[in-house]
Backbone bond lengths (Angstrom), bond angles and torsions (degrees), N, CA, C in turn:
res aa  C-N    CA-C-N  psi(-1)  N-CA   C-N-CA  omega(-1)  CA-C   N-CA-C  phi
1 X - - - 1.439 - - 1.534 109.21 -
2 X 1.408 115.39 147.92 1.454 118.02 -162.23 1.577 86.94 -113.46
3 X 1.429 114.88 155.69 1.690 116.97 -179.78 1.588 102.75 179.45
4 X 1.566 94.82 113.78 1.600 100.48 166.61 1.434 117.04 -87.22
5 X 1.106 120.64 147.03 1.397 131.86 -175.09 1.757 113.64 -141.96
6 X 1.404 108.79 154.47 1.708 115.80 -178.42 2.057 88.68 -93.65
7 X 1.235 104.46 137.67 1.603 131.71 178.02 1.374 105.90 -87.13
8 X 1.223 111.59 108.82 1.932 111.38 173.69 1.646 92.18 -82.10
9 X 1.690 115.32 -68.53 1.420 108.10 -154.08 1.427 102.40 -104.45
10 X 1.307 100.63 98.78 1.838 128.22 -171.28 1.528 89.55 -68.13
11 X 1.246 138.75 -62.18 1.678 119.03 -169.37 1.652 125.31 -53.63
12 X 1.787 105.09 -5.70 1.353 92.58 174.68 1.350 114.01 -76.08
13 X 1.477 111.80 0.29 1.655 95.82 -165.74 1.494 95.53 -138.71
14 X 1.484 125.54 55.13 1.536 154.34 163.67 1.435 110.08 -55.13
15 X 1.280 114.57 -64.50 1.662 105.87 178.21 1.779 110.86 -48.88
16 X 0.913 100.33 -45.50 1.883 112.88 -178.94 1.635 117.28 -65.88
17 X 1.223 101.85 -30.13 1.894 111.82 162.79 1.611 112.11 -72.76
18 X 1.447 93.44 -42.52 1.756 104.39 -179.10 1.424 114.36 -54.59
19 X 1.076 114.43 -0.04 1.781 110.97 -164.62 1.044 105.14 -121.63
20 X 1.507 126.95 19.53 1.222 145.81 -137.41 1.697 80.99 -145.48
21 X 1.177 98.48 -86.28 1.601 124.63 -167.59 1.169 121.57 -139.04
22 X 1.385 103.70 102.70 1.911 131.91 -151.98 1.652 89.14 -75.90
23 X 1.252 131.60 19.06 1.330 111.80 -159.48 1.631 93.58 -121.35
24 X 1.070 136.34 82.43 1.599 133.01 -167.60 1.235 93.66 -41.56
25 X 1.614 115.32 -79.25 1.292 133.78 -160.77 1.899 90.13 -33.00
26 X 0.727 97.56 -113.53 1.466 89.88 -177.37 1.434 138.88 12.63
27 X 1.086 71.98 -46.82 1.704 100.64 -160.81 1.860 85.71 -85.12
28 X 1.042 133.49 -62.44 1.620 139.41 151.28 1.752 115.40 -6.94
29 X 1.530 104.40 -27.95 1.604 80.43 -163.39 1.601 90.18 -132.94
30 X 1.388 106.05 -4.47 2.364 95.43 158.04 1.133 106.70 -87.95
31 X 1.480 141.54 -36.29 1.220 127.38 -157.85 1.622 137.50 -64.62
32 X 1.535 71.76 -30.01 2.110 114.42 169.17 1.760 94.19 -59.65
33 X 1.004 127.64 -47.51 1.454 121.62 -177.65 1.344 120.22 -96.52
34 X 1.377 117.64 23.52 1.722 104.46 -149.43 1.964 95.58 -129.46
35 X 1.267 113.95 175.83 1.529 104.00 163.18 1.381 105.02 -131.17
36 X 1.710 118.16 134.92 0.908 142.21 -156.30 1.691 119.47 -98.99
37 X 1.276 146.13 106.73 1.264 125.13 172.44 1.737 115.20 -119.52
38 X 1.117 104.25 159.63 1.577 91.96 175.19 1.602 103.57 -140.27
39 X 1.193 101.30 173.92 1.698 118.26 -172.83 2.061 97.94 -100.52
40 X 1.210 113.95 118.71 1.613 115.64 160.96 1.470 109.08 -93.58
41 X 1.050 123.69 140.64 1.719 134.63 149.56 1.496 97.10 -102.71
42 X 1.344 125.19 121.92 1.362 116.29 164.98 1.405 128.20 36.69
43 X 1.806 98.54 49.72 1.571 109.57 171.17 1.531 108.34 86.37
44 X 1.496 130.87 -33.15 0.958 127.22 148.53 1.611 170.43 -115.35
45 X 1.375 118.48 134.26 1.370 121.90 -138.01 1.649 100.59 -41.65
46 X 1.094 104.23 134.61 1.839 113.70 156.69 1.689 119.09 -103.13
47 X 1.103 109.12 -29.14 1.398 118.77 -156.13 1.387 111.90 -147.81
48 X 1.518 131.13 98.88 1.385 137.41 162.96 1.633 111.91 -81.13
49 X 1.466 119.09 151.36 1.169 140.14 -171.44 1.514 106.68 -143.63
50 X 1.311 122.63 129.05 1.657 132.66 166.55 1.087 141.86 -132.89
51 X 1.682 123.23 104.97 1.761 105.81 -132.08 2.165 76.71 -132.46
52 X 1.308 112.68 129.09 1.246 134.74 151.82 1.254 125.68 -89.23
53 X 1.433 96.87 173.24 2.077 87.44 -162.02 2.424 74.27 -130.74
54 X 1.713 76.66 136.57 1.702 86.90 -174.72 1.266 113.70 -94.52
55 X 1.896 96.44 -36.23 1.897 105.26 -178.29 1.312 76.72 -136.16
56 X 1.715 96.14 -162.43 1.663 123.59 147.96 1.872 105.78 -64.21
57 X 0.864 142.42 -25.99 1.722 144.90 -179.79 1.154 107.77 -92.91
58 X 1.398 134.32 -26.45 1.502 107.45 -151.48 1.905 92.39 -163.13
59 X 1.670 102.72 117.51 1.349 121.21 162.00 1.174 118.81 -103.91
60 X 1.564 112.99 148.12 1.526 114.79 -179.30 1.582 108.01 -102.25
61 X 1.810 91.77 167.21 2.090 89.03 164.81 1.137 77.42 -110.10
62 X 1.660 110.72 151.08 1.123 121.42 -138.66 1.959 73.78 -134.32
63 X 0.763 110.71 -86.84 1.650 126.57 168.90 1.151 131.03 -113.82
64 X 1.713 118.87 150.56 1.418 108.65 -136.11 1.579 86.15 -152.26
65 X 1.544 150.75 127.22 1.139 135.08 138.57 1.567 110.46 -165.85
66 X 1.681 89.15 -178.50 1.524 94.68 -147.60 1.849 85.64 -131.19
67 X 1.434 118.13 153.06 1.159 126.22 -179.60 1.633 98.47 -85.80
68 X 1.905 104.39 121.37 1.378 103.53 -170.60 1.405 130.47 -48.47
69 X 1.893 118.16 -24.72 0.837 156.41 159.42 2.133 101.22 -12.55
70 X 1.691 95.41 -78.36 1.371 108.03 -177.46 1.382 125.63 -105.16
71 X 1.606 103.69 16.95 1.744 111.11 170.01 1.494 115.33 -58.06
72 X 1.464 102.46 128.76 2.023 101.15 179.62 1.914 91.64 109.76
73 X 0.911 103.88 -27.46 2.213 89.77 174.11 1.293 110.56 -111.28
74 X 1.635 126.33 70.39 0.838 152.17 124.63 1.702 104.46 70.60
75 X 1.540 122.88 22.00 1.260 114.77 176.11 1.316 114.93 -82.20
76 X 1.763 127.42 -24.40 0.882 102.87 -160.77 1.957 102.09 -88.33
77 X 1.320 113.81 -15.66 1.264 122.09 169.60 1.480 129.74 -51.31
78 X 1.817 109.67 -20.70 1.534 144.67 -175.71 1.620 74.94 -83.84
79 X 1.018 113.47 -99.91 1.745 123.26 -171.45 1.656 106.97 -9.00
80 X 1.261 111.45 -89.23 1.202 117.16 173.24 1.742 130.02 -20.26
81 X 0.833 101.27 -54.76 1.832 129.51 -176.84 1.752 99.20 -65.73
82 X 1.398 93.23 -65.47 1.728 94.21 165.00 1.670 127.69 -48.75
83 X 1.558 116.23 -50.45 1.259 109.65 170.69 1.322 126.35 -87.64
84 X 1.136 122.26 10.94 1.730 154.67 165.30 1.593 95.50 -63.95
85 X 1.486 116.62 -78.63 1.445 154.11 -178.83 1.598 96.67 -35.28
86 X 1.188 121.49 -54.39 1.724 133.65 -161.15 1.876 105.25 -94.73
87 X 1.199 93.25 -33.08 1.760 85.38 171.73 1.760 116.73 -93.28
88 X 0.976 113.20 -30.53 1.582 114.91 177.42 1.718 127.01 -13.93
89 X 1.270 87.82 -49.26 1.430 133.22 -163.26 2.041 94.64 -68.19
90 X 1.296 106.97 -51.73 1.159 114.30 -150.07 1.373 103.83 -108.66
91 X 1.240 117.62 -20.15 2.152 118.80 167.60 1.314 94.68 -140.56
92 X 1.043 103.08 164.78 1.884 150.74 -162.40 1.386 85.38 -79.97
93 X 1.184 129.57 -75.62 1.894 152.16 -169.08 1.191 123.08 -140.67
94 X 1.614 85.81 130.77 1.534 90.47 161.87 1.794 114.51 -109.70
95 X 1.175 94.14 166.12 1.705 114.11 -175.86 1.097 105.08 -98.88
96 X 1.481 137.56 153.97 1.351 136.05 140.58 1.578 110.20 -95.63
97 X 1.109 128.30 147.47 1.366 136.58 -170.15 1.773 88.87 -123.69
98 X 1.141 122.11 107.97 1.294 118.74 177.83 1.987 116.02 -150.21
99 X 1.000 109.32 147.14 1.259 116.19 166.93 1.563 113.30 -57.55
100 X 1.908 123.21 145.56 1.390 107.60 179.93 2.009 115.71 -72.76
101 X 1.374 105.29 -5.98 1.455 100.35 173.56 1.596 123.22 -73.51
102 X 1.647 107.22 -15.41 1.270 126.40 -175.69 1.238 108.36 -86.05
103 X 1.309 139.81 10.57 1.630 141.72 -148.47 1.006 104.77 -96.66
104 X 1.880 128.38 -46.95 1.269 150.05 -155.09 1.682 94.06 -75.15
105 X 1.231 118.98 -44.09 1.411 106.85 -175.44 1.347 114.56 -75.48
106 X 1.619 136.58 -29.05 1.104 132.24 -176.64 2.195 105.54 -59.10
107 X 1.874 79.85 -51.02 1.469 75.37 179.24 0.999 122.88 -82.62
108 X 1.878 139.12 11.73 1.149 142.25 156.12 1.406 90.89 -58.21
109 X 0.923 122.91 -86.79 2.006 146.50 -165.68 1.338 88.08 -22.23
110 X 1.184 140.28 -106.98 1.348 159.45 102.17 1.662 84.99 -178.63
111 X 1.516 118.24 75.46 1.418 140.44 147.44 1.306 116.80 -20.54
């Protein structure tokens, strides 16, 4: 069973942010401000999502990854679309905050 859900305790799932953004520290002091969702297959996470708020207009994805395991079957594109769907409503724009190796997939997706 597939099931998105909002993440209260974001450090349980650190290695899976890390692959995102190797930079803990960093990664340590958005998450505290940020809202978290992830993708389950049968209880377990496939797909983390991390979206900050920049103003009143404009939230970022902050961090983004997928367990290498099931990269290429379209969960993390489910994720996305979903927290796309839930912020619309509430800012003007969102940002992607991404590395340039990460580019090809946004514009694979074409989100």
């Amino acid at each position: 069973m597939i099931e998105i859900k909002q993440i209260h305790y974001k450090e349980k799932y650190m290695d899976l942010i890390l692959k995102a953004d190797p930079d803990k520290d960093m990664v340590e002091k958005y998450i505290k401000k940020s809202d978290m969702y992830g993708l389950f297959k049968d209880d377990k996470i496939i797909s983390e999502i991390i979206i900050t708020k920049v103003d009143n207009d404009i939230c970022e994805l902050k961090n983004f990854a997928t367990i290498d395991e099931e990269r290429g079957n379209g969960f993390g594109k489910k994720l996305i679309k979903y927290v796309i769907q839930l912020y619309k409503d509430k800012y003007k724009k969102m940002i992607v905050g991404t590395t340039e190796n990460n580019i090809p997939f946004y514009v694979k997706s074409r989100i």
